[in-house]
C-alpha atoms as one frame of an Amber mdcrd trajectory, in Angstrom:
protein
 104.597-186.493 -44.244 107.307-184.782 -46.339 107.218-181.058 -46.210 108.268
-179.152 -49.569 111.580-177.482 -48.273 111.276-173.501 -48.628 112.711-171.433
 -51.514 116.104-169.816 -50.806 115.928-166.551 -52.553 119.126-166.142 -53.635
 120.073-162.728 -55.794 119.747-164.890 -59.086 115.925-165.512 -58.135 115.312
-162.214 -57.084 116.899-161.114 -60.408 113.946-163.471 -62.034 111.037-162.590
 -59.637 107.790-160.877 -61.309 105.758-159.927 -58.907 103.181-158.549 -61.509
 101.885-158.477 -65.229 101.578-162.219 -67.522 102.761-161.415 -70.897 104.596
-157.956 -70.679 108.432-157.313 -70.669 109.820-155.719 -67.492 113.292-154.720
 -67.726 113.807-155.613 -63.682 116.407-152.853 -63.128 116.288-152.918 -59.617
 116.861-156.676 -59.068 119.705-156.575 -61.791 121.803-154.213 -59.674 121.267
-156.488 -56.972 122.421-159.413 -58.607 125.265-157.183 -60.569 126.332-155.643
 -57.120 126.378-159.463 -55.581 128.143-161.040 -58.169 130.816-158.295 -58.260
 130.794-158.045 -54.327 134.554-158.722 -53.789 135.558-156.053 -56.294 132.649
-152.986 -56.348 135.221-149.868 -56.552 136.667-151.663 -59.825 132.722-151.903
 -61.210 132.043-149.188 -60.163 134.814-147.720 -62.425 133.928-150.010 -65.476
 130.421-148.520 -65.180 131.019-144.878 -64.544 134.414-144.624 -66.955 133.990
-147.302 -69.197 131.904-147.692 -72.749 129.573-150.561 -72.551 130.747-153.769
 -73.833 127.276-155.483 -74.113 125.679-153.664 -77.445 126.681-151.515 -80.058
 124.766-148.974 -78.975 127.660-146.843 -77.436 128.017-145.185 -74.151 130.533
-143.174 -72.574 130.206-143.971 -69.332 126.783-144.127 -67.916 125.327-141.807
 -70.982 124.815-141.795 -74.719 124.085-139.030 -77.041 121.013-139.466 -77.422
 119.066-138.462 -74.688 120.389-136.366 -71.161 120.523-138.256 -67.777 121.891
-142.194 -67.197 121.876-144.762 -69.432 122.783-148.483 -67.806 121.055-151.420
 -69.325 120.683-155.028 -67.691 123.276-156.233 -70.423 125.736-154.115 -69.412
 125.152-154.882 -65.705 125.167-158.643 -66.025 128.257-158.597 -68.468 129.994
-156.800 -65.318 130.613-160.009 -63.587 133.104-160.978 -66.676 135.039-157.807
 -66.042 135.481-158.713 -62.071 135.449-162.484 -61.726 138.929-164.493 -60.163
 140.606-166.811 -62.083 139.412-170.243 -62.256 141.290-173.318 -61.039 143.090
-174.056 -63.632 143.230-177.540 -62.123 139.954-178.126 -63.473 141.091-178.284
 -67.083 143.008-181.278 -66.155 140.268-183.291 -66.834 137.660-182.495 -69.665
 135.396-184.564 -68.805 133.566-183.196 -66.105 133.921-179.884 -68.031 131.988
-181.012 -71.290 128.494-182.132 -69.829 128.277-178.065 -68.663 126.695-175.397
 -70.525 128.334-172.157 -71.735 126.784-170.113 -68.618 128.324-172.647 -66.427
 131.465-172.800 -67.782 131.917-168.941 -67.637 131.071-168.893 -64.121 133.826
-170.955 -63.716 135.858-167.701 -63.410 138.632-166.188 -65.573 141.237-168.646
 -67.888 144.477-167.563 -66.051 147.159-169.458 -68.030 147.910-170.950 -71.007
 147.455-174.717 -71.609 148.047-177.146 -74.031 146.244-180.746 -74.661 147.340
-183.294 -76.835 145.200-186.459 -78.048 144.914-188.760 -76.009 145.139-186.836
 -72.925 142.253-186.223 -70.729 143.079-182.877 -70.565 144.523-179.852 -70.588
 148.644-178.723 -68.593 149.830-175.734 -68.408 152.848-174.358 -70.349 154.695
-170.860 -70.569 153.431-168.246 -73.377 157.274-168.844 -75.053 156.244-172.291
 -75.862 153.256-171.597 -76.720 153.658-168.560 -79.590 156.210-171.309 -80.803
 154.235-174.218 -80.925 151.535-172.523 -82.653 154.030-170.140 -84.926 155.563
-173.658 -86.060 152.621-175.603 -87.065 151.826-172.641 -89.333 155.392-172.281
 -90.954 154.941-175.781 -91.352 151.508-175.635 -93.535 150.466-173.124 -96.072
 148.211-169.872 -96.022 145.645-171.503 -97.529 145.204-174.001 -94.721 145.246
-171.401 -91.460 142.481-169.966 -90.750 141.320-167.166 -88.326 137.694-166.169
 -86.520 137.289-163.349 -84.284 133.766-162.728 -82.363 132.938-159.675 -81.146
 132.759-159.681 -76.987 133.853-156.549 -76.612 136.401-156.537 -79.430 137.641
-153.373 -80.045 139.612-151.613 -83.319 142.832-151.726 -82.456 142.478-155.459
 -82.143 140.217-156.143 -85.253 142.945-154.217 -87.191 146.140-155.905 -85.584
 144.948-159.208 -86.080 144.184-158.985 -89.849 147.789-157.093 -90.798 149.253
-159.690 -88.824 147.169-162.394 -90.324 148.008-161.293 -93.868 151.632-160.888
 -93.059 151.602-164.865 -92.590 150.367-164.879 -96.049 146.685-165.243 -96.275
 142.931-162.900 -96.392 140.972-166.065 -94.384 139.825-163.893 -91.093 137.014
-163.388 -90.484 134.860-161.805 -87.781 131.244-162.270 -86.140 129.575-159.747
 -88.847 129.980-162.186 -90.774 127.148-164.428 -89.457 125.125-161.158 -88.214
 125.135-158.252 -91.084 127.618-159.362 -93.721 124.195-159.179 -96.286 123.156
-155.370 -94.954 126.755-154.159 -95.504 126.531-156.030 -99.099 122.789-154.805
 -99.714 123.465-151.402 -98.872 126.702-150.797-100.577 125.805-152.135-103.579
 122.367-150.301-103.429 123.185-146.968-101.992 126.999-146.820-101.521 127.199
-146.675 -97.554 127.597-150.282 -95.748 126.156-149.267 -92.501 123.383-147.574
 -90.793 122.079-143.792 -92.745 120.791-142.180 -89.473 121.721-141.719 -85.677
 119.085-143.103 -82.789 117.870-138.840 -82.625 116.350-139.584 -85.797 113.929
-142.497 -84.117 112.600-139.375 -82.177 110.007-137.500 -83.604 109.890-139.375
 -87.131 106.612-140.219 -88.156 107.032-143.800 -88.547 109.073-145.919 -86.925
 109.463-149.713 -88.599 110.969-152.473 -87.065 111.546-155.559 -89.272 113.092
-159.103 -87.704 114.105-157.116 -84.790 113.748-157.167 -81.079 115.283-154.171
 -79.529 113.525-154.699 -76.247 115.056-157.667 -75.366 118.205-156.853 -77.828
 119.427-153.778 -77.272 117.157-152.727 -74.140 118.280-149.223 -73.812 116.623
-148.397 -77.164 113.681-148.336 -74.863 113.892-145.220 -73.700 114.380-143.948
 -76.787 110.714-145.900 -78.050 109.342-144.024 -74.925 110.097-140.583 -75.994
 109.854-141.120 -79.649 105.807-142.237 -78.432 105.779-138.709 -76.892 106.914
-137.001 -79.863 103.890-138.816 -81.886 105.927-141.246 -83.619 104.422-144.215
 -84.423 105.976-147.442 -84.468 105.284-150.672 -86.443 106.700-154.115 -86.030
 106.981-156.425 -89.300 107.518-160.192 -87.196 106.441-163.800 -87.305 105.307
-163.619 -83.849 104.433-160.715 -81.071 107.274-160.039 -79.291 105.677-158.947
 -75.565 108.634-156.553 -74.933 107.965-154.631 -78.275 104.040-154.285 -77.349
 104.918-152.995 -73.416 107.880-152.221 -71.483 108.368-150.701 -68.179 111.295
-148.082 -68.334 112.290-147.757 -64.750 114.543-145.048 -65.287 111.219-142.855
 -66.162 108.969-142.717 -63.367 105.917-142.219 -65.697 106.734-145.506 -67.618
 108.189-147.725 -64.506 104.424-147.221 -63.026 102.211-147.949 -65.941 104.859
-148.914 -68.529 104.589-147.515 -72.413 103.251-149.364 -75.244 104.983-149.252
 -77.945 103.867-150.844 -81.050 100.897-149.213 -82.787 100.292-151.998 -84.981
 101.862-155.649 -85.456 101.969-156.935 -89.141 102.442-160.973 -88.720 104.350
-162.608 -91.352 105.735-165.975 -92.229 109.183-167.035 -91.395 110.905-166.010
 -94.624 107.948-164.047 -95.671 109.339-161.162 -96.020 110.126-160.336 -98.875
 106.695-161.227-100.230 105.174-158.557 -97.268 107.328-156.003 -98.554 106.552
-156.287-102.215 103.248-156.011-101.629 103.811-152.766 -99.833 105.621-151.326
-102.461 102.854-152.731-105.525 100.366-150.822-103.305 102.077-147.700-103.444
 103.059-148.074-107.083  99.611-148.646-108.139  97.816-145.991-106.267 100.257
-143.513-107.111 101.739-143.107-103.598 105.412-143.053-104.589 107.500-139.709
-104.768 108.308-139.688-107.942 110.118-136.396-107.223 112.469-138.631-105.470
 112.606-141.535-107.828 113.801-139.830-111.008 116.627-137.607-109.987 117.682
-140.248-107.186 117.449-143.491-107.985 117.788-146.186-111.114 115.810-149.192
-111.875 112.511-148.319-110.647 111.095-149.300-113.889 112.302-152.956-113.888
 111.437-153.184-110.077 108.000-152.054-111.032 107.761-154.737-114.307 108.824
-157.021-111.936 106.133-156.622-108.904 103.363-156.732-111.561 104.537-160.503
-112.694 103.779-161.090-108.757 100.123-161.777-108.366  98.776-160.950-105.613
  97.774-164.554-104.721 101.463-165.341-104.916 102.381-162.273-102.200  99.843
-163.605 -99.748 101.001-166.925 -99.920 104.833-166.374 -99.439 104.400-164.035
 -96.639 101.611-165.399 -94.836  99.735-161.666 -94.778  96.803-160.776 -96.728
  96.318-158.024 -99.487  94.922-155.753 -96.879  97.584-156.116 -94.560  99.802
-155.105 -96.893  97.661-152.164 -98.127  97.361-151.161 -94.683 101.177-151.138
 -94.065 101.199-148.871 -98.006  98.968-146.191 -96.508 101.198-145.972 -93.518
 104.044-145.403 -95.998 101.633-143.341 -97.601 101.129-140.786 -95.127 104.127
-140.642 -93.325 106.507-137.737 -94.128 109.896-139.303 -92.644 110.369-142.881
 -91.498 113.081-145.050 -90.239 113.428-148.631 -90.850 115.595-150.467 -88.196
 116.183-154.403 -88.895 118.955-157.416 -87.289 118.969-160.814 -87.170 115.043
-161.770 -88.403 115.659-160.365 -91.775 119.946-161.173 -92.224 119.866-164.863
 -90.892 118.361-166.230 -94.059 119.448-167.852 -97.491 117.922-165.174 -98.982
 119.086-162.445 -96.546 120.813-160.201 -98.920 117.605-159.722-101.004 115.503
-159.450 -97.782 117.792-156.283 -97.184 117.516-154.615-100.860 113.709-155.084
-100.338 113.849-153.229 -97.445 115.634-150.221 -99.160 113.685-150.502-102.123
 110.576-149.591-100.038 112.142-146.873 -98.292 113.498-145.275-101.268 109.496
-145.263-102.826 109.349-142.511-100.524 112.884-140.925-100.436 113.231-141.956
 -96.613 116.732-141.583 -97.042 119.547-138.705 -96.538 116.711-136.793 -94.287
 116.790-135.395 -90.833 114.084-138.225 -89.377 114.559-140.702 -92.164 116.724
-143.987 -92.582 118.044-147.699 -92.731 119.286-148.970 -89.446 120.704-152.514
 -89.619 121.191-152.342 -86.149 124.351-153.810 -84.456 124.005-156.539 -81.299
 127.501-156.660 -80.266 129.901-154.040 -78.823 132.587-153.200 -81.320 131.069
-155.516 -84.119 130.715-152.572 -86.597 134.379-152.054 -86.186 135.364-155.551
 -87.531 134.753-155.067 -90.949 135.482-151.546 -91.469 139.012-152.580 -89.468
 139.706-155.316 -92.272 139.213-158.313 -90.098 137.213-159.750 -93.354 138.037
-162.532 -95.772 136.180-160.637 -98.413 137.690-156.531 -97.581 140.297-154.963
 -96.745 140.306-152.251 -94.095 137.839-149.135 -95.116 135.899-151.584 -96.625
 137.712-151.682 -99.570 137.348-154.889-102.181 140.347-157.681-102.233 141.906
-156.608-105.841 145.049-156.901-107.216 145.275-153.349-107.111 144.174-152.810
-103.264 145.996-155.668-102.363 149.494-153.563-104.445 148.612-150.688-102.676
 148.624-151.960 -99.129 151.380-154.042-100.096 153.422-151.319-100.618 152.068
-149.098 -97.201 152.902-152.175 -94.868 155.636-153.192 -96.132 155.277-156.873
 -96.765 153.041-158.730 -99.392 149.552-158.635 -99.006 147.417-161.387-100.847
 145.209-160.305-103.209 142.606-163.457-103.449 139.690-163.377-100.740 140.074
-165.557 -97.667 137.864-168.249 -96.099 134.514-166.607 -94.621 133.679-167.943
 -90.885 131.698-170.995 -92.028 133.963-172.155 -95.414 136.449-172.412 -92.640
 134.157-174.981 -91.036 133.185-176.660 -94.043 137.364-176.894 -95.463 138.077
-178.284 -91.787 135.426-180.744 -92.622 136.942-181.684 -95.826 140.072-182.152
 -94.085 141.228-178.968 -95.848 142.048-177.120 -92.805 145.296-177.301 -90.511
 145.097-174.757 -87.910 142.283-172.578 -86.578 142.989-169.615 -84.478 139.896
-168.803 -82.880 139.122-165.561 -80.721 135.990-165.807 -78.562 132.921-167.288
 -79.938 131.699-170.747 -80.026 130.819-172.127 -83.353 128.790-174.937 -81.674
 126.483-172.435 -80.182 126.360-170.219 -83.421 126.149-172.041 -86.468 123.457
-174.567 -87.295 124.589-177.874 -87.233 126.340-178.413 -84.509 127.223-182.195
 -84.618 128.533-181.028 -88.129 130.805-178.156 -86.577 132.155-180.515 -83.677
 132.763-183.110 -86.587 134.843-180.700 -88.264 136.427-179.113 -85.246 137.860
-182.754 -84.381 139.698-182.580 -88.162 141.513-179.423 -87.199 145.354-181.136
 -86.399 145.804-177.584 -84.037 143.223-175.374 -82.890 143.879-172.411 -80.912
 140.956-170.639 -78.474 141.689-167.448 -76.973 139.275-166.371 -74.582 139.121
-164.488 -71.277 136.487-167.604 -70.355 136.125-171.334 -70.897 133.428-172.008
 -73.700 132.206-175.424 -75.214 134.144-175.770 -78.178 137.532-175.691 -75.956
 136.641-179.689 -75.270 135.764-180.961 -78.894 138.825-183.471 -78.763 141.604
-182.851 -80.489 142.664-184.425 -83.817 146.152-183.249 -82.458 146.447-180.341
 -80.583 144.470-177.618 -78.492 145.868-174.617 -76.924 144.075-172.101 -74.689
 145.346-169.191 -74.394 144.054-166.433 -71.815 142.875-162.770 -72.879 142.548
-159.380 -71.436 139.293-157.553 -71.286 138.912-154.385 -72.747 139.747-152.386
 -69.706 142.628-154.269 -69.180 144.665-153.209 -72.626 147.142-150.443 -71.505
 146.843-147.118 -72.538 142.512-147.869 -73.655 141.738-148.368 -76.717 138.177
-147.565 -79.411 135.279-149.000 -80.352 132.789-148.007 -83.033 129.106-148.008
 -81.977 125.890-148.882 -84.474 125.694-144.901 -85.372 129.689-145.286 -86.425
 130.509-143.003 -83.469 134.700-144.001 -82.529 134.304-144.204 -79.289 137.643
-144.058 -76.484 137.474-147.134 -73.806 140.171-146.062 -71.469 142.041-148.383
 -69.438 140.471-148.797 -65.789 143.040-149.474 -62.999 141.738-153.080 -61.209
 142.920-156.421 -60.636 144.395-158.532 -63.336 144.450-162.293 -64.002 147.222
-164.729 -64.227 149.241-164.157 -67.542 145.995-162.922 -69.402 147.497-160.554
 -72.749 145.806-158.595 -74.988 144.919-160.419 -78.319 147.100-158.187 -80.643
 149.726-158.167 -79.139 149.481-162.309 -79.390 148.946-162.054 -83.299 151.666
-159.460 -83.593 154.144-161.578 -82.096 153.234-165.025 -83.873 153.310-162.949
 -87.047 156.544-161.814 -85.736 157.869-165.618 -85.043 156.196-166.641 -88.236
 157.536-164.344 -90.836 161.445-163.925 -89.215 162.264-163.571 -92.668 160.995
-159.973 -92.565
């Protein structure tokens, strides 16, 4: 008879083990320093340093060390402790890349595991893979193919693992010093409708309010968000702002367990019994809401529950807004957003009574068609109520990546220069005159028009820093399509991801990058709150011929524009 072998519990299925609760979110803390301490076994003094010097490179929550400034005591997260492992992995074989094939059939978690990309490396088609070359031939090989095309077919994506400001802004001056505004970054495909919506709506592109203001408001909304399992150190934050009487309200299409109950196990009161969180759940239809919001705000206009002491001296348009809802029966509302009339009168009275609120939103409510206008909905409820510009009141489009907030206001944008300012004639004179060199003054190729003009055949080389547009755009046989149109495409990454194998209508180079803590002298990031925050270099090991990305855009630019 054949015996089932036994389990070997390795730290990876310790990391996974629950010994209790079906349904609830447990953050696993313990087993997560396990697994961070056994993945990072060979080099703990240099994580240990990352954590207790370093500013978190997971979210954009920002940390200074192992605390924030929010709350007193230690802040580490499980993002933070499993994104350690990138920071103190070897370099991989490089050998491997010789031959794609065995490469391609593995996921993104199993290529990074792989270990740190050590070396340049070049692969032409026809080859079944990638050789090495020196980073001379390779800032010339790539600096060549661009003097050889024009601006308006080069185009340039950076994500944001960990990207700091000094990079975001190096790479765009040196991008428009080879003569075109197409570079984009990952805020782009995250909050690019939040920064329009709110600037065009209240003048300020990012978040009103700090995480303090969560505590001790009397309403606390989240809307297509999932901090729990997002940004997980917002938890402790939920946990006191429960104490102070806040109460909280999630606006979803589904019941995320981790924003009903979550056990905080740096707080010994909720690592026992754990702390609910969400006072009431408000279901609504994928794209629904819009519709769920609307009917909010008719509530409140038609029972009278808006400050109108607010309103007039503060705002413009109410009137049309308010001609507007009543062409919206209420037959209409339910339909669109799933929710009934007394849901959404039930959500109104909690507007109703609630002196302050703060309404926090990400991905849920941005990743639509109509994501823009899913935003201004959002504002046009809070304003009702003047739940802006208050201690305990705000909009929080709250930031997933480390250092993403910085991309835009750095200028890494096809559609702003840095400060946020609009691509004009007269802004693109100005910096023209400030850098030294001439700065285009039409808007650039956002992330996915690069995509589609590759697809076109539109598109001759694509510089690409991190991300993986097969794993983050829809359509991926569509984006691999168009990837194998690009005659050079250039990945720098500190790991191997999928797209790196789409073959090559010509060229592919690789090129290996420095972490964060590897960039001499440190460098800034700016958190969700807009705090600048210093990231200092951390003395440690350091891989092959891995350099820091600006430095690799400044010289191309350099090799590019000789002229200058």
């Amino acid at each position: 008879m054949l015996r089932k072998p036994k389990k070997r519990w390795t730290p990876e299925l310790w990391a996974s083990w629950k010994p209790f609760g079906i349904g609830e979110q447990y953050p696993n803390n313990f087993w997560e320093v396990f697994r961070a301490m056994w993945q990072s076994r060979d080099q703990l003094p240099y994580a240990w340093r990352i954590l207790n010097e370093g500013v978190c490179d997971g979210c954009a929550l920002g940390t200074s060390g192992m605390k924030d400034w929010t709350q007193d005591g230690i802040h580490v997260c499980n993002v933070r402790l499993r994104l350690l492992q990138m920071n103190t992995m070897p370099a991989m074989d490089w050998h491997l890349l010789e031959d794609v094939v065995q490469l391609q059939t593995k996921s993104g978690a199993e290529l990074r595991e792989l270990g740190r990309l050590p070396y340049p490396m070049v692969r032409r088609r026809g080859e079944s893979g990638f050789r090495r070359l020196s980073w001379d031939a390779a800032i010339a090989l790539i600096s060549d193919r661009i003097q050889a095309t024009t601006p308006d077919r080069l185009g340039v994506y950076v994500t944001s693992r960990g990207t700091v400001n000094e990079t975001y802004y190096a790479i765009q001056k040196a991008v428009r010093a080879m003569g075109t505004n197409s570079v984009d970054n990952a805020a782009r495909i995250c909050h690019s409708p939040s920064t329009a919506a709110l600037k065009s709506s209240i003048g300020a592109g990012a978040t009103t309010c700090s995480y303090k203001d969560w505590i001790g408001t009397d309403l606390l909304v989240f809307i297509g968000s999932n901090v729990a399992n997002n940004q997980p150190v917002t938890v402790k934050y939920l946990h006191e702002a429960k104490k102070a009487d806040t109460q909280i309200v999630v606006i979803n299409n589904c019941r995320e367990p981790g924003m009903e109950r979550y056990w905080v196990p740096s707080l010994v009161e909720s690592a026992l019994f754990g702390t609910k969180f969400c006072d009431r759940f408000f279901l609504v239809n994928v794209g629904g809401d819009i519709a769920f919001l609307n009917g909010t705000i008719k509530h409140l206009i038609e029972n009278g529950w808006c400050d109108r002491g607010f309103i007039t001296p503060y705002t413009a348009g109410f009137n049309d807004l308010k001609e507007a809802l009543q062409s919206q029966s209420w037959e209409t509302l339910e339909r669109f957003s799933g929710s009934s009339r007394e849901e959404m009168l039930a959500f109104a009275q909690m507007i109703r009574d609630a002196e302050k609120a703060v309404f926090v939103w990400s991905m849920g409510i941005t990743q639509h068609e109509c994501g823009e206008d899913n935003v201004r909905a959002i504002i046009n409820l809070a304003l009702t109520k003047g739940f802006v510009g208050r201690e305990g009141c705000g909009l929080m489009p709250i930031r997933g990546h480390s250092g993403v907030q910085g991309g835009a206001e750095m200028g890494c944008y096809a559609t702003a220069f840095p400060g946020g300012k609009p691509i004009t004639p007269e802004n693109a004179a100005q910096l023209s005159d400030q850098w030294g060199f001439t700065v285009p003054a039409t808007q650039g190729l956002i992330a996915p028009e690069m995509i589609d003009a590759a697809h076109a055949g539109k598109l001759d080389v694509l510089i690409s820093v991190g991300g993986n547009f097969l794993e983050v755009l829809p359509d991926p046989d569509y984006v691999d399509e168009a990837l194998e149109r690009i005659p050079l495409r250039v990945h720098m990454d500190i790991v191997c991801s999928k797209q790196m194998f789409t073959e090559p209508a010509d060229t592919v180079v690789l090129l290996p990058a420095t972490t964060r803590y590897e960039i001499p002298g440190g460098v800034t990031e700016t958190s969700t709150e807009r705090r600048i925050i210093f990231s200092p270099e951390i003395l440690g090991p350091r891989i092959g011929e891995a350099r820091p990305e600006w430095e690799v855009f400044m010289e191309l630019a350099r090799r590019v524009r000789a002229d200058w």
